[in-house]
N, C-alpha and C positions, 0 to 999 in steps of 0.2 A: 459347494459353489461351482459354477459352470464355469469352464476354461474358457480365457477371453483369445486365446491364440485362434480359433475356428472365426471369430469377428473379425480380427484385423485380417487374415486372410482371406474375407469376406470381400472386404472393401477395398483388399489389394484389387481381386477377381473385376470389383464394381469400375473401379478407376482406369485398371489396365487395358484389363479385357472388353469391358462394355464401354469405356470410354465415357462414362456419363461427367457431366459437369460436376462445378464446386458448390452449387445450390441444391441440385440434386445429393448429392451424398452428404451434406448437411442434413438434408430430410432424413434421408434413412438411415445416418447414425443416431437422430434424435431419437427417430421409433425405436430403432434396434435396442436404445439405450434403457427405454420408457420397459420393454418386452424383457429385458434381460436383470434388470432392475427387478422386478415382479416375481420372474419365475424362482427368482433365488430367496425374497423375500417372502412369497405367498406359499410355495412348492417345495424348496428343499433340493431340486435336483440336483445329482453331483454329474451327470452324464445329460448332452445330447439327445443320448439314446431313451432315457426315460420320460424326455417332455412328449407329452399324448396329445391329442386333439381334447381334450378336457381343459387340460391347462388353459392350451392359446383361449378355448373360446372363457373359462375365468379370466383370462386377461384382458379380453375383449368387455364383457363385463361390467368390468369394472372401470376400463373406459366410459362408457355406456351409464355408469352410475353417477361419475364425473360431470358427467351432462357434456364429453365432447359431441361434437357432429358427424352425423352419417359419413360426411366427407374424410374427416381424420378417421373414425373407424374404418372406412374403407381402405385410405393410405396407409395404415396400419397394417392393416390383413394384407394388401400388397407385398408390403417388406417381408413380411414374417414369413411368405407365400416364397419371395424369393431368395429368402435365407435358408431356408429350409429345402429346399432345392439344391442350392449351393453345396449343402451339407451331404445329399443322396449325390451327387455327382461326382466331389470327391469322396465317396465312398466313406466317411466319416461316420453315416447311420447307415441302414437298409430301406426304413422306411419314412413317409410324408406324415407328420400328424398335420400338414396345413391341409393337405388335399383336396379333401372334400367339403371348405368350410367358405360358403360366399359370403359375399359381400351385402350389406346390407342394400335396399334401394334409396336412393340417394333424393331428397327432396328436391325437387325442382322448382327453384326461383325463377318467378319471373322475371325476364332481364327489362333493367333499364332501358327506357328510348326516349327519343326525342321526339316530339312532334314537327310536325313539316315548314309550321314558321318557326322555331326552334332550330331547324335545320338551317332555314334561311336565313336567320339570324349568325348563327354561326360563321357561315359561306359567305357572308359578305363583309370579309375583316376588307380592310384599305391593301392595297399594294402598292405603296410608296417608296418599299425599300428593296432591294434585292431578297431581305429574307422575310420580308411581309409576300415575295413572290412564291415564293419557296412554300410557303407556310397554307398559301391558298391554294398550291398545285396540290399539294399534301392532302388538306382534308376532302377538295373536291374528291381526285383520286379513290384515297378510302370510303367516303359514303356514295361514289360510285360504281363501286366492286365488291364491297364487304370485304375487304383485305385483310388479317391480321395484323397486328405491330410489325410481326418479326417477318411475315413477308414484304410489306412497307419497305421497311428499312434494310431490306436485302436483296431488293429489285437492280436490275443492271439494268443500267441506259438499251442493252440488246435487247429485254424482255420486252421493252415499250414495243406498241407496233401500231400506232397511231393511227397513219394511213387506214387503215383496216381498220378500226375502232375496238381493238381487244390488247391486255397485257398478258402475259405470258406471267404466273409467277411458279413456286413450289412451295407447297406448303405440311404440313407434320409427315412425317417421313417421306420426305422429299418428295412427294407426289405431286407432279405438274399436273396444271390445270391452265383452263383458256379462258379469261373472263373480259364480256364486252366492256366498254366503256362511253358511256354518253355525251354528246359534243360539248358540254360544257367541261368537264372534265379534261377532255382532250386539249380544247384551247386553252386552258388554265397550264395543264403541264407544259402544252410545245412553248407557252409564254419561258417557262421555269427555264427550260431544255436551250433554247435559242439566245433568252437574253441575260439568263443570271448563272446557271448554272456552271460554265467556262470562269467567270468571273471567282465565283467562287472554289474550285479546286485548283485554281491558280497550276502549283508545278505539283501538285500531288500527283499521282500516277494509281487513278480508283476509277474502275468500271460502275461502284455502286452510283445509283440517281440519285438519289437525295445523300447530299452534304451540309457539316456543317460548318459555321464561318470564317474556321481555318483549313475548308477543305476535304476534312475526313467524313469516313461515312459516317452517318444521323445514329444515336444509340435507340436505346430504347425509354432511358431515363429523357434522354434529350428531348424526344418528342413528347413524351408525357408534360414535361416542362411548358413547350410551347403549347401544345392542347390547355392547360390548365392556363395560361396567360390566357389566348386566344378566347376561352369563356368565360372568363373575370370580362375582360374589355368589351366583349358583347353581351353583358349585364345577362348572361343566362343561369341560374339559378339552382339548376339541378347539379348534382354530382356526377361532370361526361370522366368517360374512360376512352382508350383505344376502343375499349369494346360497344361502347356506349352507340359506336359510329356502325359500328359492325350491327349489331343487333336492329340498329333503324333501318337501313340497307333492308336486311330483310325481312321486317314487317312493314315496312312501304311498298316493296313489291307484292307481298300477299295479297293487303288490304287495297292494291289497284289489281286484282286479278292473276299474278301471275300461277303457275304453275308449279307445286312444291316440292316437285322432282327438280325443276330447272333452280329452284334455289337453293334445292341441296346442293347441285351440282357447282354452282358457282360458289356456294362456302367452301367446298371441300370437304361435305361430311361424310363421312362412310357409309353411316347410318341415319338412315331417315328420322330415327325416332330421334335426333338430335335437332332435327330439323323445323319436329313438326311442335316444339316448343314454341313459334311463334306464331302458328295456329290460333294458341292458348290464348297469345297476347292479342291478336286481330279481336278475337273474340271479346275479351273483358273491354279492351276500347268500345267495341259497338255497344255495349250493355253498359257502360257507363256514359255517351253518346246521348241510349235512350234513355236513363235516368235522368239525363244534364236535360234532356228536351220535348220530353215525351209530357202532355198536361197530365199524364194518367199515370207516370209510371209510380 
């Protein structure tokens, strides 16, 4: 059976050293748990040193037979990738059996969108209350910029830059980016910023912009919360996410023309081919458009 002492110092390494969160390393004790389960059940190994690249991709497999998803396969071979590793760095093995073993390619769902009265059904909840203000800054804001949740809710009042029509945020490894923002938008937040926002962080002592009713910064469950009220009450019928906001963002700019370099840019994607997902979507809209209207299609 395989010594479990090279795991826990695995995850010492994961915590300490890499600093990764408590959901993250939930992940990859489940994998590690699923990989080390197997080897000793299907394989027999007493050493580190004899698990082969044969193994992992049986183990893979057999995943694979389970009917998981390309995605857990992938997250899979990540862990194992970075366990294995772990193990050549403290000198533990000499050699990789992950090394040369990728990843499968991963199915690409189309993302969810809203359409445009959709959107404006959304964007037009009441502002009657301080935090019906709050709420409208909020999603104008994100389907103005295509923001993430967690840039969202991690924005500092300095990042705003109104005047000018752009925010400033950071987004997956901390990488700043400069993304415009449209006059409605802008008037919806300086509304949030001028007459609610002081109100609400009372004597808190928070640079973040959006707070919530006692002050502190907005989570990420929190906003989910409100997004999910806010489309119950405007009787819209599809299942929105944070992301849901994100993805219309950028295929409403496509489908008026914009340019797929400037929407990479303003997601934050590194890679275009991440981008050019919503291509896909412009497209199946027009072809169902013409089916909806065409006498012939």
């Amino acid at each position: 059976m395989l010594i479990t002492d090279e795991i826990e110092d695995y995850f010492h390494f994961l915590q300490i050293e890499k600093g990764l969160s408590e959901n993250t390393l939930k992940s990859y004790r489940r994998d590690i748990k699923d990989y080390v389960r197997y080897i000793n059940k299907e394989m027999d190994k007493a050493s580190w040193k004899t698990v082969t690249r044969n193994d992992i991709m049986s183990f893979l497999y057999s995943l694979k037979d389970k009917g998981k998803s390309t995605a857990t396969i992938s997250r899979h071979i990540s862990t194992i990738r970075s366990f294995h590793q772990f193990l050549v760095r403290e000198q533990l093995v000499t050699e990789d059996p992950s090394l040369h073993i990728e990843k499968p390619k991963r199915d690409r769902k189309l993302p969810d969108i809203l359409s445009s009265n959709e959107i404006e059904a959304l964007l037009s909840i009441s502002t009657n209350s301080p935090l019906d203000v709050r709420n409208k800054a909020m999603l104008e804001l994100m389907y103005a910029t295509g923001l993430r949740v967690s840039e969202l809710i991690t924005l500092k009042v300095s990042d705003l830059h109104l005047n000018m029509g752009f925010v400033q945020c950071f987004g997956k490894g901390s990488k700043e980016r400069i993304v415009p923002i449209g006059d409605v938008a802008i008037k919806a937040v300086e509304r949030y910023v001028q007459q609610v926002r002081r109100k609400l962080v009372k004597q808190n002592d928070t640079k973040i912009l959006f707070v919530n009713q006692h002050g502190r910064p907005l989570s990420r469950q929190g906003f989910w919360k409100i997004l999910k009220k806010v489309t119950s009450d405007t009787g819209i019928k599809k299942t929105v996410t944070p992301h849901t906001l994100r993805h219309s963002f950028a295929t409403h700019l496509l489908e008026n023309g914009a340019d797929l370099r400037i929407v990479q840019e303003m997601l934050g994607h590194e890679d275009i081919s991440t981008t050019q997902i919503y291509t896909h979507v412009t497209k199946a809209r027009l072809k169902d458009m013409y089916n909806a209207y065409h006498p012939r299609a």
